[in-house]
Steps between C-alpha positions, in 0.01 A plus 500: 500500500505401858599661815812505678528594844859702546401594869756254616777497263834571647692763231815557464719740307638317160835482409463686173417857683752695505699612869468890403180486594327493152303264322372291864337188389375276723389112426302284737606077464233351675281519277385144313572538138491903486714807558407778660665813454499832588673868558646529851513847499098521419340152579109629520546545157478150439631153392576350194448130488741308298412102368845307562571488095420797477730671801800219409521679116454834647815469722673262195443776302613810751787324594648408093465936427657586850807306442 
């Protein structure tokens, strides 16, 4: 697996948290091919790092059981 450097990336909160304050999410898109994510209320805890396929049926799927 290789390396990614995320010291850079520019986050920003997604549009599927929620504006009561729960479930923060934040995505980076600056990122070639990946995307990062993370929990805005605790971001030392870590990132997950999503392929493009992989984070496009993620959100396909989230959004056809939120409807």
């Amino acid at each position: 697996m290789r390396a990614v450097d995320l010291s850079n990336i520019t986050w920003r909160k997604s549009s599927y948290s929620n504006s009561e304050g729960g479930a923060c999410l934040e995505v980076a898109d600056n990122v070639p091919s990946l995307t990062p994510v993370r929990d805005s209320k605790a971001p030392a805890r870590g990132v997950l790092l999503f392929g493009a396929e992989a984070w496009a049926h993620f959100i396909g799927v989230y959004k056809s059981t939120s409807a």
